[in-house]
N, C-alpha and C positions, 0 to 999 in steps of 0.2 A: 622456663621455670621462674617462676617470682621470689625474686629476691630481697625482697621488703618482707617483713615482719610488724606485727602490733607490738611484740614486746620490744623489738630493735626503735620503731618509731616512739616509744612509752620511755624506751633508755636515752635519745636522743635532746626529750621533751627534759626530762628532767636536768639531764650536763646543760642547756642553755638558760632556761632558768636559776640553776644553781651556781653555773658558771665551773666549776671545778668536776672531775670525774670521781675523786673522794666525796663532794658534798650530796653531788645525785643517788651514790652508792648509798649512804646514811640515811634520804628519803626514802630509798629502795628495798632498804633491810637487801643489801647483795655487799661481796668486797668489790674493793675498788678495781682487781684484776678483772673480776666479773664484766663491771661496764667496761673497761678497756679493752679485753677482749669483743665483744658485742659489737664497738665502735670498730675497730682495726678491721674486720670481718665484714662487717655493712659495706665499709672505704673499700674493700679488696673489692666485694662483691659489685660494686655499681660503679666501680672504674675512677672516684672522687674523693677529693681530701673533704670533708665535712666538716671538721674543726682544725682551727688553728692552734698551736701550743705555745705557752707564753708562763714555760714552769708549771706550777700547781694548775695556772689559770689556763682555761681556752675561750674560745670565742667561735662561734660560725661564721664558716668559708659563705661565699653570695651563693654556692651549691645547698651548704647546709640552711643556709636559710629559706631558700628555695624548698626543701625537702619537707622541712617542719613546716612551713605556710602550710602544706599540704596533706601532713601529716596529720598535722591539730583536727583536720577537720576530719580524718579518717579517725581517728581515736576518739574524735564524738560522739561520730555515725554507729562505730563498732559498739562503743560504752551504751547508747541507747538502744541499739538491738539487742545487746544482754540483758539489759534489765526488761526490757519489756516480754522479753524470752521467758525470764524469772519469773515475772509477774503473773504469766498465765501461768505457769504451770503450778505455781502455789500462791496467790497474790499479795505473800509476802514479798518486797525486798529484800535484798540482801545488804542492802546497807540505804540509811537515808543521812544525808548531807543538812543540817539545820545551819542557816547562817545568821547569826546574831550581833546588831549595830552593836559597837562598841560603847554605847553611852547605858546600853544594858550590864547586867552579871549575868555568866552562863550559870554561877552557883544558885540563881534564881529557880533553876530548871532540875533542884534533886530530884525532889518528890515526885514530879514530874518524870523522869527519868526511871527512878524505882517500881515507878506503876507499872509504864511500858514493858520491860524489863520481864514485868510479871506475868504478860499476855501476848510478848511478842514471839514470831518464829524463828529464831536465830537471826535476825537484824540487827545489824553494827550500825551503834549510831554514833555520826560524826559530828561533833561542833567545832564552827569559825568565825572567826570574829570575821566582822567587813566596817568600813568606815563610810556613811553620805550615801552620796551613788552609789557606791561597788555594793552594798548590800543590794540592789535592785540587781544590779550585772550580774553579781553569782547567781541570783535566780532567771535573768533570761539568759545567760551563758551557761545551765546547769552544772556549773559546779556546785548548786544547793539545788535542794529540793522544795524546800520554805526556809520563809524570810520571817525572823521574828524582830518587831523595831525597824523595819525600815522604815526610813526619815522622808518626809514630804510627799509630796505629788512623785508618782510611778512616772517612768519615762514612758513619752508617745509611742502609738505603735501597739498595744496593748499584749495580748498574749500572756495574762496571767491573773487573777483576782485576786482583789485586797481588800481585809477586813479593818478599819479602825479597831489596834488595843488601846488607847487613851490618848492623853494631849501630857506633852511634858513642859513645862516651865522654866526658863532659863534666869543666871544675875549674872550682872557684873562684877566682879571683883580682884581685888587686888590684895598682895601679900604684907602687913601691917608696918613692913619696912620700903614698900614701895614707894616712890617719889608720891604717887598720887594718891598715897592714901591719906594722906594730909588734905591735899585739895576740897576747899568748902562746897565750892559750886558744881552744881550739873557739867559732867563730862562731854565737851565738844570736841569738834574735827581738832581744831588744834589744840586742844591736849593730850589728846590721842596719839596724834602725827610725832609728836616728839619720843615716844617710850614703843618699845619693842613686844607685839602680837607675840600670843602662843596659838597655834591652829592648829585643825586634828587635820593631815593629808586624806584625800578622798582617796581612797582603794580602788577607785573605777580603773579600769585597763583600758575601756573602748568607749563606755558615756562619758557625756561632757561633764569634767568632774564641777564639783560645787567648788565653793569658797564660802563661806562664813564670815559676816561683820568685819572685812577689813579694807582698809582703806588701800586708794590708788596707792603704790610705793612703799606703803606701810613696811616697815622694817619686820618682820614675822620669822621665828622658830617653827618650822612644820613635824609634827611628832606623829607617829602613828597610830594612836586610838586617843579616846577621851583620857583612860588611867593614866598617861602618860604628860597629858595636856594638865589635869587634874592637878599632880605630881610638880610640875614645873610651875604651877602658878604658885603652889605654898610656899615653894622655894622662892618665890620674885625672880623667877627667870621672865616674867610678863605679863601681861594682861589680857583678858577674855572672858566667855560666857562661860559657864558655866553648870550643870542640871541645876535647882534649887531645891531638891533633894538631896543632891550629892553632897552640897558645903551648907546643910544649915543647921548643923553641930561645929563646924566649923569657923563658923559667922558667929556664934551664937557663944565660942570660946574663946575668940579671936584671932584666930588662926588665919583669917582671913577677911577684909572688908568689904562688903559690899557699897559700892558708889552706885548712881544714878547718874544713868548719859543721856545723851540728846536722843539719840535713835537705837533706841534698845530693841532688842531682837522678839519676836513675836514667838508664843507658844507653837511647838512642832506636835503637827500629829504625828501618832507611829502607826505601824501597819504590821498585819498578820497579811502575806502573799506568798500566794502557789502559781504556778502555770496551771491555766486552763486545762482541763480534759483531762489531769492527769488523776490518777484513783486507787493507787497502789494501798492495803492494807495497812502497811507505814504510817505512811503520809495522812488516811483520812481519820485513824486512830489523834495522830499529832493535831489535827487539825480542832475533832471533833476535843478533846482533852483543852486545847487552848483556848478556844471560846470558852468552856464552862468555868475555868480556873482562873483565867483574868489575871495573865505572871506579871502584866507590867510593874503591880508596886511591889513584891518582893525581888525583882530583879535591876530596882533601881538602885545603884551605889555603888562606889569605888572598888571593887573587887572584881 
C-alpha cells in the first residue's frame, strides 16, 4: 500500500520552506496540530525522522531532504495533470498565477482585473511579485502562468514566448544629504567604491541570478523588490538606479538628486511571456487584454 500522499508531500513542501510547522500551518489555512500530526504519521509510516526539532524551528533530516527532492517534482507533475484535466473539461482554469517584476505596480492591473472578473468562469487570480531573473523562473518553473515586466533577454533554452511591453529608463541618484550629492563632477569607479550600493536581490532559485551596476567588492545592502530599494535610497541608506518614472517628482522636489556617472545603465526592455503551447481561456483572455491595453505606463511607480 502507498504510503506517500500529495497533501503529506504539499505539508512537507511547506514546514521546509517556511521552516517552522506553525508558519506552513498559516500558509496552509490548517492548525498547527494538523501539520504535526501529518508529519508524526508520514515518520511512523516510512520508518524515518524527516525533520529535525530545534524548538519552534526544524530543519530536514539528508532522509527529509531526500524525500522533497522528489517530492517537488511529483507535486508538479500532479499540479499540471489537474490543470490540464480542468482545462478540457471547461477551458477555464481554476486559477492563473500572473507574475509581476517588481519595478512594476500590481495596482496597475484594477481595471484590468474588473474586466476579467466580468467574463471569467470562477478563475482565482493570483499575483506575485518576482525580482530580474526569478520573474523568468516563475514562468519556466510554473509557478506563474505569465510574466508581466520581465526584465532583459529570456534565458536560453527557450520554451515560452515573449512580447515587448515597452523600454524603461533608469537615473542615478542620491539622497540630498548624501556625501555625493555635493560632488560636481561625473561619478567614477572611485567615487563609487567609497559609499555603500542599494540593490534589488534577484528571486531566481535555480537561474543564474543577475547583479545590477555594481562594482567588484562594492559595499551593497540587498533588499527585496524595487519599493524597497526606492525607500532606502530617499532615506541615504545608498546609492543606485533607479525607474525615471519612479523619482521624477522626486528630483523635481528634491527629494532626491540625480548625478551623472561614467557608465550609466542602459534602457531595459520589459516583456509580456507565456510558455509555449499553452492556451487555457485564462491565460489567452490575460494575454489577448494586455496587448490591447499597453499597462506598462499606469503601472509604472512606487506602489
Amino acid at each position: 500500500m502507498l504510503k506517500l500522499s500529495l497533501d503529506a508531500l504539499f505539508t512537507v513542501d511547506a514546514i521546509a520552506r517556511r521552516g517552522s510547522f506553525s508558519a506552513a500551518a498559516k500558509e496552509l489555512f490548517r492548525v498547527p496540530s494538523t501539520i504535526s500530526y501529518t508529519v508524526t504519521k508520514l515518520e511512523e509510516d516510512l520508518g524515518v525522522q524527516l525533520f529535525e526539532r530545534f524548538g519552534p524551528r526544524v530543519a530536514l533530516t539528508p532522509a527529509g531532504q531526500e524525500l522533497l527532492k522528489e517530492g517537488r517534482h511529483l507535486l508538479k507533475v500532479a499540479g499540471d495533470l489537474e490543470r490540464r484535466v480542468r482545462r478540457v473539461a471547461c477551458g477555464w482554469e481554476t486559477e492563473i498565477t500572473i507574475a509581476i517584476d517588481s519595478m512594476l505596480s500590481p495596482a496597475g492591473l484594477l481595471d484590468d482585473l474588473a474586466a476579467f472578473y466580468e467574463v471569467a468562469d470562477q478563475t482565482r487570480v493570483r499575483l506575485v511579485k518576482e525580482q530580474l531573473s526569478g520573474t523568468w523562473e516563475a514562468l519556466l518553473d510554473r509557478r506563474a502562468d505569465l510574466a508581466v515586466g520581465a526584465a532583459g533577454d529570456g534565458p536560453s533554452g527557450g520554451g515560452y514566448t515573449a512580447e515587448p511591453l515597452g523600454t524603461l529608463s533608469f537615473v542615478f541618484v542620491v539622497a540630498p544629504h548624501h556625501p555625493l550629492a555635493t560632488v560636481a563632477h561625473v561619478l567614477g569607479k572611485a567615487d563609487l567604491g567609497q559609499y555603500r550600493a542599494v540593490s534589488v536581490a534577484d528571486s531566481a532559485r535555480l537561474l543564474q541570478a543577475r547583479t545590477v551596476g555594481l562594482l567588484f567588492g562594492q559595499d551593497t545592502v540587498a533588499v527585496p523588490d524595487m519599493q524597497t530599494k526606492y525607500q532606502f535610497q530617499l532615506a541615504g541608506m545608498g546609492f543606485g538606479f533607479l525607474p525615471q518614472a519612479w523619482v521624477r517628482a522626486d528630483i523635481a522636489r528634491g527629494a532626491l538628486i540625480e548625478k551623472q556617472v561614467e557608465e550609466a545603465k542602459p534602457d531595459e526592455t520589459l516583456y509580456l511571456a507565456w510558455r509555449t503551447g499553452e492556451a487555457g481561456a485564462a491565460l489567452t483572455w490575460w494575454k489577448e487584454r494586455l496587448r490591447a491595453s499597453r499597462p506598462l505606463a499606469r503601472m509604472l511607480g512606487p506602489a
